[in-house]
DSSP file (Angstrom, degrees, kcal/mol; ACC not computed):
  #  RESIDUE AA STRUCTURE BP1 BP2  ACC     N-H-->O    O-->H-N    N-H-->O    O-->H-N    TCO  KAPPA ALPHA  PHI   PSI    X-CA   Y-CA   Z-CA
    1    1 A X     >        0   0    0      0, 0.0     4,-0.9     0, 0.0     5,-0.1   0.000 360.0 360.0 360.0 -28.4    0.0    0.0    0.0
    2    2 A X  H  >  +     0   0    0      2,-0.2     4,-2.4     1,-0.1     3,-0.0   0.791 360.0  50.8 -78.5 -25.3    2.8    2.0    0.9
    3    3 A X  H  > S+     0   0    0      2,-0.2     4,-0.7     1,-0.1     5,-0.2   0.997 112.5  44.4 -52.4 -79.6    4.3    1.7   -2.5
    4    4 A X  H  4 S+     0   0    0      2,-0.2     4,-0.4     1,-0.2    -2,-0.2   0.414 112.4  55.1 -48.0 -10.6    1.1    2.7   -4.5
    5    5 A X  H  X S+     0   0    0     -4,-0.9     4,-1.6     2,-0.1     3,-0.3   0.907 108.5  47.8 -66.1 -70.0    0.7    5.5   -2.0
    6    6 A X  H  X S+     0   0    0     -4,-2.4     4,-0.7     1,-0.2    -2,-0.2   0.546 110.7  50.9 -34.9 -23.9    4.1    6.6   -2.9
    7    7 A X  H  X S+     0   0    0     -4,-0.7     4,-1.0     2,-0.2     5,-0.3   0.828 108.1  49.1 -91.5 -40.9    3.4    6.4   -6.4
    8    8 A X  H >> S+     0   0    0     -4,-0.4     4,-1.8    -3,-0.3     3,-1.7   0.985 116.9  45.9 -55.8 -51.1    0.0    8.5   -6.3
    9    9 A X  H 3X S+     0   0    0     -4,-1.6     4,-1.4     1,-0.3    -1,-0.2   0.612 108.5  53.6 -92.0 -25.7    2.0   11.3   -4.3
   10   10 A X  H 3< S+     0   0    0     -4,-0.7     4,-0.4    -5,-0.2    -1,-0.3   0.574 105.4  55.6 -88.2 -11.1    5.0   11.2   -6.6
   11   11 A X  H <X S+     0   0    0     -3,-1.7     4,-0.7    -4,-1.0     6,-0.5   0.594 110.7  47.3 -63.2 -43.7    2.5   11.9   -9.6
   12   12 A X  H  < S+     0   0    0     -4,-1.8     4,-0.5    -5,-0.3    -2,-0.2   0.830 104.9  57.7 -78.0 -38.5    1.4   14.9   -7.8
   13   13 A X  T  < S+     0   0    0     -4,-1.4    -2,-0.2     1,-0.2    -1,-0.2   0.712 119.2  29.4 -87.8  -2.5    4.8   16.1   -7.0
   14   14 A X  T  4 S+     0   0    0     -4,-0.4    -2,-0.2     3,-0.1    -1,-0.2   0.495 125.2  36.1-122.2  16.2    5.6   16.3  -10.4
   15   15 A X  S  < S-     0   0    0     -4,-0.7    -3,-0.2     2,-0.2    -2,-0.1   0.596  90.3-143.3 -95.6 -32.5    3.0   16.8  -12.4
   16   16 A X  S    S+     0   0    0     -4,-0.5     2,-0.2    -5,-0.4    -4,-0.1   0.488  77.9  53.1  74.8  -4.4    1.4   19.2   -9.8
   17   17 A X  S    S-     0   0    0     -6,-0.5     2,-0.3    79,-0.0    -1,-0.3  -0.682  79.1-125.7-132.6-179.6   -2.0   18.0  -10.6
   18   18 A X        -     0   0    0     -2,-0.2     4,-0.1    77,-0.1    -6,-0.0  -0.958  35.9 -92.2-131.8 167.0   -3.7   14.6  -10.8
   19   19 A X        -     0   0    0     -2,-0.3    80,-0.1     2,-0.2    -1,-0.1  -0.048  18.3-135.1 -67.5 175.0   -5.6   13.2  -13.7
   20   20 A X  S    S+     0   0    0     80,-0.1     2,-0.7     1,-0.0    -1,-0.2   0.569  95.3  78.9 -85.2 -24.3   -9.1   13.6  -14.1
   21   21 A X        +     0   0    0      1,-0.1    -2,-0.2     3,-0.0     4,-0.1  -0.887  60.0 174.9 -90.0 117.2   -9.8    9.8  -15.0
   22   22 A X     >  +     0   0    0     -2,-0.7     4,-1.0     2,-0.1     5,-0.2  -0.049  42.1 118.2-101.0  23.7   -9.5    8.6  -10.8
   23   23 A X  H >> S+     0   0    0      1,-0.2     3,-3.2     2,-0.2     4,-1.0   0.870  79.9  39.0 -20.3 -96.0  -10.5    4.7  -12.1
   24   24 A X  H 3> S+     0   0    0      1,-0.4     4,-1.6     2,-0.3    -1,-0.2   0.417 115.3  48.4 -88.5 -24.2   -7.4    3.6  -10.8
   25   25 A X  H 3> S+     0   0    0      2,-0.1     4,-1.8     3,-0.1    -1,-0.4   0.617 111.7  52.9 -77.6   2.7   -7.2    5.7   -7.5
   26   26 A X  H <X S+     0   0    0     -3,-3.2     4,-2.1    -4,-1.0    -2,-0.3   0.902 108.9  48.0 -90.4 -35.5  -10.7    4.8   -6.6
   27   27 A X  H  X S+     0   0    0     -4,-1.0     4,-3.9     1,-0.2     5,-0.1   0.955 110.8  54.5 -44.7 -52.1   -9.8    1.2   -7.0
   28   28 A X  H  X S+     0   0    0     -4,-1.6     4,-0.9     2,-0.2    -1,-0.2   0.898 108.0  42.8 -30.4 -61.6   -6.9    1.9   -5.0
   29   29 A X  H  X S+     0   0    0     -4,-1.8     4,-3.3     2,-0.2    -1,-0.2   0.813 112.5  66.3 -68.9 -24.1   -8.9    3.5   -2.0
   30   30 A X  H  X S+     0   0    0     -4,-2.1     4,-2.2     1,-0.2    -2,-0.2   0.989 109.4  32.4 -36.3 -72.0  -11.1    0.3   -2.8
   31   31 A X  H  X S+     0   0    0     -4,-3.9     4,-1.3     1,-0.2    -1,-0.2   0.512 111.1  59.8 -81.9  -6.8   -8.7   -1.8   -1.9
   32   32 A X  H  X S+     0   0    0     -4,-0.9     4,-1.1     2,-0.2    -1,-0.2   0.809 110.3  44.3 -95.6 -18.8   -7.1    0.1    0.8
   33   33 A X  H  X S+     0   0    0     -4,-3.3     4,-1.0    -3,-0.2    -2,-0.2   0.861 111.2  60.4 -50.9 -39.0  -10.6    0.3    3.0
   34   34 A X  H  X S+     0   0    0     -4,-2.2     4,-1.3     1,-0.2    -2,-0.2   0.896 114.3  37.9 -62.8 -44.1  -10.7   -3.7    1.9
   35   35 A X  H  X S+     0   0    0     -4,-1.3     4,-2.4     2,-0.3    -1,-0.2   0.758 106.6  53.1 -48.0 -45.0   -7.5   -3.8    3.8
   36   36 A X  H  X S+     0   0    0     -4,-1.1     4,-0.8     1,-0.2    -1,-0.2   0.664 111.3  55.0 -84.5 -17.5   -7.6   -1.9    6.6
   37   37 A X  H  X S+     0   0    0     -4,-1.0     4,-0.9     2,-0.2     3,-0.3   0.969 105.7  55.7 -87.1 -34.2  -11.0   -4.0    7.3
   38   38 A X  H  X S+     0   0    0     -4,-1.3     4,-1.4     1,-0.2     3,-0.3   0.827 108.2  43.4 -36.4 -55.2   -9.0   -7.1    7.0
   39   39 A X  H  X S+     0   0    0     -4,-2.4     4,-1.0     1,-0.2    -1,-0.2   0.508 109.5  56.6-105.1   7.3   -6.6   -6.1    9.6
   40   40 A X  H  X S+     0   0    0     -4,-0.8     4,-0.8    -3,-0.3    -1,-0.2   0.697 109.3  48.0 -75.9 -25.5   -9.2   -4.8   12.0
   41   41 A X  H >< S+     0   0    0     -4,-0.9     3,-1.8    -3,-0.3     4,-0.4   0.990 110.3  49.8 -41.1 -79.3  -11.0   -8.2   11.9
   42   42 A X  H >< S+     0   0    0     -4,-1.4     3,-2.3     1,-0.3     4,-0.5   0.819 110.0  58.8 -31.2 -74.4   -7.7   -9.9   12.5
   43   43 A X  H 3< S+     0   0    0     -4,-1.0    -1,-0.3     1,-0.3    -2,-0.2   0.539  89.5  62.2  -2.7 -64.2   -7.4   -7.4   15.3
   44   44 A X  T X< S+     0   0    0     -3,-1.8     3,-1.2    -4,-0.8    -1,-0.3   0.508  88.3  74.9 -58.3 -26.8  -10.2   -8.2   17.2
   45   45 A X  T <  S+     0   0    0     -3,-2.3    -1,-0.3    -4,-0.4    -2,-0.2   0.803  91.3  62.8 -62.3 -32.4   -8.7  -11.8   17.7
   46   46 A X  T 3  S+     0   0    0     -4,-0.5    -1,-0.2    -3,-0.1    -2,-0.2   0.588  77.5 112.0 -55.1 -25.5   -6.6   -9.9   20.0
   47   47 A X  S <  S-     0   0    0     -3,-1.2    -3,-0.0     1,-0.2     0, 0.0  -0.350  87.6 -90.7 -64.6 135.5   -9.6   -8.8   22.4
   48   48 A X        -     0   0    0     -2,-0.1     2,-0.7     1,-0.1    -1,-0.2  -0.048  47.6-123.8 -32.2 138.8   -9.3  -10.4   25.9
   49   49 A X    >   -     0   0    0      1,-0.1     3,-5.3    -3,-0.1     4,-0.2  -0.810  19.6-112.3-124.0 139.6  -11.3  -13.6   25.5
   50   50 A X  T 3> S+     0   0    0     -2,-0.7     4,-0.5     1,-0.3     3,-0.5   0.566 117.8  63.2 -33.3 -12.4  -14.2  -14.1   28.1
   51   51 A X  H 3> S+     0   0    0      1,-0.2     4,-2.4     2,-0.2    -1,-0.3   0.837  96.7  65.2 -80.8 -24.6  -12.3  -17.1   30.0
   52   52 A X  H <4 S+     0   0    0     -3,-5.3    -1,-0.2     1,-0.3     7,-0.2   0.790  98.3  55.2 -69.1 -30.5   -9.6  -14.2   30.7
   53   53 A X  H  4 S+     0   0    0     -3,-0.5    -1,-0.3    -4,-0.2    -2,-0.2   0.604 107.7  40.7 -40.1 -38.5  -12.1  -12.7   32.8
   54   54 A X  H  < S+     0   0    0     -4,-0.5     2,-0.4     1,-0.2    -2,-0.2   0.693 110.4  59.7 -93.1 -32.9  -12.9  -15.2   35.0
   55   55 A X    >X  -     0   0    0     -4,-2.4     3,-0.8     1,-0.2     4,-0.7  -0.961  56.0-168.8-102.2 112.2   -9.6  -16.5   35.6
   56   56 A X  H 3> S+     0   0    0     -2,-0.4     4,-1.4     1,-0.3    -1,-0.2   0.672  95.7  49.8 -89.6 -10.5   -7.0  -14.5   37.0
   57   57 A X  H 3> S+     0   0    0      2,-0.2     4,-2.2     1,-0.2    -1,-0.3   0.835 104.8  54.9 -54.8 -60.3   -4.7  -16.8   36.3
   58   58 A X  H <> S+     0   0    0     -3,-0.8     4,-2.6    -7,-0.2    -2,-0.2   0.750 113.0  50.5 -70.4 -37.3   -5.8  -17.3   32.7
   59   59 A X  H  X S+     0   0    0     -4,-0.7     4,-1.0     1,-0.2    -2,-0.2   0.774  95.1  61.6-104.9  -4.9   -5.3  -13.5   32.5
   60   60 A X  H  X S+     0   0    0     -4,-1.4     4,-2.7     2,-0.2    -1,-0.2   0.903 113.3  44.5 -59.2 -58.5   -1.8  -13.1   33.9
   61   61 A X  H  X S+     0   0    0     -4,-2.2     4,-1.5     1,-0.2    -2,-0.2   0.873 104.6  58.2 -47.2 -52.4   -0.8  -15.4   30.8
   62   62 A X  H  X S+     0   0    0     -4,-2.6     4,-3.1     2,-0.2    -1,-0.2   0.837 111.0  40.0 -33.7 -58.2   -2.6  -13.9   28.7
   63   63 A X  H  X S+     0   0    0     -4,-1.0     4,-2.1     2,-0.2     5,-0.3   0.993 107.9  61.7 -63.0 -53.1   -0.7  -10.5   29.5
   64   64 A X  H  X S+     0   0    0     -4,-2.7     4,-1.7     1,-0.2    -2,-0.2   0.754 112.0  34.9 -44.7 -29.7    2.4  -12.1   29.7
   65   65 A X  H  X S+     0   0    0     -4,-1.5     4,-2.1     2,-0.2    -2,-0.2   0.930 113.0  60.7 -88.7 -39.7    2.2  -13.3   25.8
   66   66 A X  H  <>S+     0   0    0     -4,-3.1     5,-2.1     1,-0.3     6,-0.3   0.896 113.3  35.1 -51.1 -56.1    0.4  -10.1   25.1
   67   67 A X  H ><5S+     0   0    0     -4,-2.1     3,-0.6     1,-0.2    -1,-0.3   0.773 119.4  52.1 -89.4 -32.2    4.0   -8.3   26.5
   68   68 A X  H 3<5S+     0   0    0     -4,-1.7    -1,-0.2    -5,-0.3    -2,-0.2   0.926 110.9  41.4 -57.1 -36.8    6.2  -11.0   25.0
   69   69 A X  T 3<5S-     0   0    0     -4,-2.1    -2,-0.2    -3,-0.1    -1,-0.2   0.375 105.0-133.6-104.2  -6.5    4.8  -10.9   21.3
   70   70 A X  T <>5 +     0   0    0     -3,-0.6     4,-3.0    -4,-0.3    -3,-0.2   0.886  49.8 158.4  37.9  60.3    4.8   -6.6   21.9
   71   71 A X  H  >< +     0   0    0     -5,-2.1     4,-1.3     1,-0.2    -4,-0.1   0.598  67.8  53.4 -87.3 -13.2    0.9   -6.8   20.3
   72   72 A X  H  > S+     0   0    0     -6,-0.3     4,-1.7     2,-0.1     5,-0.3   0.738 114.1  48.1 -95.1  -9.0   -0.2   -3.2   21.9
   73   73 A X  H  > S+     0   0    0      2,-0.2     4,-2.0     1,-0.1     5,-0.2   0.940 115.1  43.6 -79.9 -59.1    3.2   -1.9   19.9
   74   74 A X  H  < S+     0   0    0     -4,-3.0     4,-0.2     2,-0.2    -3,-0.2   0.820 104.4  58.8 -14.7 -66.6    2.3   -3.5   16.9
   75   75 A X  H >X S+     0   0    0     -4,-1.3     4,-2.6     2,-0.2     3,-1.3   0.947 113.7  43.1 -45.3 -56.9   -1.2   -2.5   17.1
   76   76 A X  H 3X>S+     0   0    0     -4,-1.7     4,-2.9     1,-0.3     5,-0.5   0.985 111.9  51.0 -67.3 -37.1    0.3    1.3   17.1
   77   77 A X  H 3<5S+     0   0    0     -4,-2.0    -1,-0.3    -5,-0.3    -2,-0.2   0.685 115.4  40.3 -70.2 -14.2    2.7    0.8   14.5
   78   78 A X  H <>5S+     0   0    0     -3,-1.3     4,-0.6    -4,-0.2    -1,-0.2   0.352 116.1  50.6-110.6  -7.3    0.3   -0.7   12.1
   79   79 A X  H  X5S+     0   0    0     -4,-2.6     4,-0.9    -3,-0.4    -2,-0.3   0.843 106.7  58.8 -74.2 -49.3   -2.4    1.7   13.1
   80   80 A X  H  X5S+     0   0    0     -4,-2.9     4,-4.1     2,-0.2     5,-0.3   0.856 110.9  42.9  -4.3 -68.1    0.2    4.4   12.5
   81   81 A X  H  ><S+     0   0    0     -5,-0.5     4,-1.6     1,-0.3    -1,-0.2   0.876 106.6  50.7 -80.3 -40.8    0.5    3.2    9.2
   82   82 A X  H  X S+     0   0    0     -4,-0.6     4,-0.8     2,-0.2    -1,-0.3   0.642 112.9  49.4 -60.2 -23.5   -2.8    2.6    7.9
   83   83 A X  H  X S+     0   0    0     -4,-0.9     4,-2.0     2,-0.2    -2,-0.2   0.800 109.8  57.4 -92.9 -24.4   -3.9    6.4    9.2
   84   84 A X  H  X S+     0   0    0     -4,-4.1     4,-2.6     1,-0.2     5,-0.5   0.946 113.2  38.2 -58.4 -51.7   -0.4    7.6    7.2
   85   85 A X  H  X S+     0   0    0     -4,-1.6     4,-1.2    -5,-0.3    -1,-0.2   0.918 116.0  54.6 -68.6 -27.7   -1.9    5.9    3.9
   86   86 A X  H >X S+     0   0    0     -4,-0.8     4,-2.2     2,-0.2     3,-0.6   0.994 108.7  46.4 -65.9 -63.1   -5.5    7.2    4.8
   87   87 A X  H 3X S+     0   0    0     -4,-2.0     4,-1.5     1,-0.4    -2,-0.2   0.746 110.4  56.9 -88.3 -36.8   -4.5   10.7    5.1
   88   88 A X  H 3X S+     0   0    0     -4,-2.6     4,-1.5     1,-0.3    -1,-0.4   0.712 110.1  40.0 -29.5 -40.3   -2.5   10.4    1.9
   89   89 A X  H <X S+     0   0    0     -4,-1.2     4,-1.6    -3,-0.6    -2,-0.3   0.843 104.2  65.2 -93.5 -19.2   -5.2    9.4   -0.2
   90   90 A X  H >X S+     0   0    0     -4,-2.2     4,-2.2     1,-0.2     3,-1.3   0.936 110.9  39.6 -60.3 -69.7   -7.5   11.7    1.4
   91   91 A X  H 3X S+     0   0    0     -4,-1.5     4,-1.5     1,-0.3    -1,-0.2   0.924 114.1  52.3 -48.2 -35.9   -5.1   14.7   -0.1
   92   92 A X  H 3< S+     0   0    0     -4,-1.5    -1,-0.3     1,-0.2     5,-0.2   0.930 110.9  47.3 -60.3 -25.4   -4.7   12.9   -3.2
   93   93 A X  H XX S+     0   0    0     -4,-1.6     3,-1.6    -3,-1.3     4,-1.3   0.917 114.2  60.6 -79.4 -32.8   -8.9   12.5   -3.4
   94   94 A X  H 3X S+     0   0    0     -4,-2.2     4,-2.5     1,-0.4    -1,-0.3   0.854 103.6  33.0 -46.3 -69.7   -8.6   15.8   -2.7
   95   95 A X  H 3< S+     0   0    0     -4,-1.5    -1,-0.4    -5,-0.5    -2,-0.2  -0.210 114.7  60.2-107.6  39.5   -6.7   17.5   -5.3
   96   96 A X  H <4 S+     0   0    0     -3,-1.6    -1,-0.2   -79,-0.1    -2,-0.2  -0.078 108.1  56.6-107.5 -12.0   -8.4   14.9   -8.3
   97   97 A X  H >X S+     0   0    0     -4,-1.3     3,-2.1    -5,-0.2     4,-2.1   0.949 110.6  39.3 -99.0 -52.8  -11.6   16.5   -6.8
   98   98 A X  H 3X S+     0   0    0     -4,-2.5     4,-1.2     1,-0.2     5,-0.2   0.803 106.8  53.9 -69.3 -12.0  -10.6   19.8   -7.5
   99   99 A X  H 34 S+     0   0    0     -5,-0.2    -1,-0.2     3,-0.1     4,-0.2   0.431 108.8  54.2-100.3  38.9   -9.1   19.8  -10.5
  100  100 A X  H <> S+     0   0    0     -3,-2.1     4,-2.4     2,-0.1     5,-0.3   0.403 108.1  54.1-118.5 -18.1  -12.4   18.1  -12.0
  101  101 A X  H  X S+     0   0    0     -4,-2.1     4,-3.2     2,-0.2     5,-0.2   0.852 105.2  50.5 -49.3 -27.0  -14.4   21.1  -10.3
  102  102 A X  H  X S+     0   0    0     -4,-1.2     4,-2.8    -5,-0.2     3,-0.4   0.992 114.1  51.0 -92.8 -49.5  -12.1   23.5  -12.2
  103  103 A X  H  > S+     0   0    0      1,-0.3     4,-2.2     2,-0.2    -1,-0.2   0.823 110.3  42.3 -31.6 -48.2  -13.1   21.3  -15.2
  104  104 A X  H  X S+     0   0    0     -4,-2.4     4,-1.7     2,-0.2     5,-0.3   0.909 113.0  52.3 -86.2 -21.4  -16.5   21.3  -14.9
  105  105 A X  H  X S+     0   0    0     -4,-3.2     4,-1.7    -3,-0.4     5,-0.3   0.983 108.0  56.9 -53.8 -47.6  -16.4   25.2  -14.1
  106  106 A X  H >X S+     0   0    0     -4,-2.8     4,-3.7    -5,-0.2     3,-0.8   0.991 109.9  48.9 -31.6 -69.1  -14.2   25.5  -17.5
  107  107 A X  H 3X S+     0   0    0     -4,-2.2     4,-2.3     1,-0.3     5,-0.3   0.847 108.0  45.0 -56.7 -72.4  -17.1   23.9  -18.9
  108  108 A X  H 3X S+     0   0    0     -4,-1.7     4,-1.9     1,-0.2    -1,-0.3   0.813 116.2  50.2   6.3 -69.1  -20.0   26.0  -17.6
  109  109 A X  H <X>S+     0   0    0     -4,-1.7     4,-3.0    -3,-0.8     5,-0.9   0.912 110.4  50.4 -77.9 -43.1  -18.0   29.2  -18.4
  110  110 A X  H  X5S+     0   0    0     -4,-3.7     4,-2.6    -5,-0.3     3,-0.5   0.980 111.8  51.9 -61.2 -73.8  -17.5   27.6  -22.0
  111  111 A X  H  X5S+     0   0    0     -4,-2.3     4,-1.1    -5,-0.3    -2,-0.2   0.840 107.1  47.1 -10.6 -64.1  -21.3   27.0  -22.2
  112  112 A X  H  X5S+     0   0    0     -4,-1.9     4,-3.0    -5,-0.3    -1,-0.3   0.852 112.4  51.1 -76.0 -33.0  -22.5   30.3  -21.4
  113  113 A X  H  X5S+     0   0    0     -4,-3.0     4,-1.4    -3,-0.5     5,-0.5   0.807 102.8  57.1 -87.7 -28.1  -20.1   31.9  -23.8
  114  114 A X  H  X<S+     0   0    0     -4,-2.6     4,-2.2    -5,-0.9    -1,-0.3   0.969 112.4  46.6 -66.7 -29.8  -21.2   29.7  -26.3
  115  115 A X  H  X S+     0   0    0     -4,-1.1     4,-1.1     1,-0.2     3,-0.3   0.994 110.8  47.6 -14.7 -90.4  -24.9   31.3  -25.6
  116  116 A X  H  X S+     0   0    0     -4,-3.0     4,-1.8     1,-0.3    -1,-0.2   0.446 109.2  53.5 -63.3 -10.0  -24.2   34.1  -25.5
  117  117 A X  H >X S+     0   0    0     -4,-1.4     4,-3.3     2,-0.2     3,-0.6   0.949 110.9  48.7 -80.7 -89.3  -22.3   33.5  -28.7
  118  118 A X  H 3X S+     0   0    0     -4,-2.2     4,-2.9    -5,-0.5     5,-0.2   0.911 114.0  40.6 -50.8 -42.3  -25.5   31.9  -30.4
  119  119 A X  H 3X S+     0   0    0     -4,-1.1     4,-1.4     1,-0.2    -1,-0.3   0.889 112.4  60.2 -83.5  -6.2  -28.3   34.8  -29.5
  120  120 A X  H << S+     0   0    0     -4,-1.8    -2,-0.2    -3,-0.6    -1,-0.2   0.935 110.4  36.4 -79.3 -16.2  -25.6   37.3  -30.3
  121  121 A X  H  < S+     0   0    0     -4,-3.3    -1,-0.2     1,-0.2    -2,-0.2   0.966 114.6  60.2 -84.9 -23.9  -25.3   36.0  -33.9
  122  122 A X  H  <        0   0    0     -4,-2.9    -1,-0.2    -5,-0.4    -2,-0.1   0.951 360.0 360.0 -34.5 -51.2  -29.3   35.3  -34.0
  123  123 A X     <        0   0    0     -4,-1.4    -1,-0.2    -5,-0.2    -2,-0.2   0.243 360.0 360.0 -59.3 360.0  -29.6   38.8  -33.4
């Protein structure tokens, strides 16, 4: 993801724009929600599980693998990283949504002078 991030954001820093056909970053953001629900699932295996409640015993181990395997560092560090790619494609969606506003304003503006264009030569 980090690649294809990198790739949108290096399009932007030299071009200065992005295209107007977004197919292929909306697939993108397709697939980077598909992800980021994938490893929130996954996640959730991670939740205390109800026997850990009841036993203290049960839940002392439980901590102990928790702090061996460093799963709440993990968690940030791959939360980290999934809100770094979010907020990168948000600015990319960003600036492919306005420069198709200044398109369709072009267009509008083109429109009207083409009107006025047409009753002036009626006239």
């Amino acid at each position: 993801m980090f690649v294809d991030t990198d790739r949108f954001a290096e399009r932007l820093e030299k071009a200065g724009n992005m295209s107007i056909f977004t197919g292929k970053l909306h697939r993108f953001i397709g697939a980077a929600i598909s992800t980021r629900s994938e490893v929130l699932s996954v996640l959730h295996l991670l939740d205390k599980p109800d026997v850990v409640w009841d036993d203290p015993g049960a839940e002392r181990i439980y901590e102990e693998l928790q702090s061996e395997f460093d799963l709440a560092d993990r968690y940030r560090a791959l939360e980290l990283k999934l809100r770094s790619v979010q907020d990168a494609l948000s600015l990319v969606t960003d600036v492919a949504r306005d420069r198709r506003l200044v398109l369709l304003e072009a267009s509008v503006i083109l429109l009207i002078l083409f009107e006025i264009l047409l009753s002036l030569v009626r006239h």
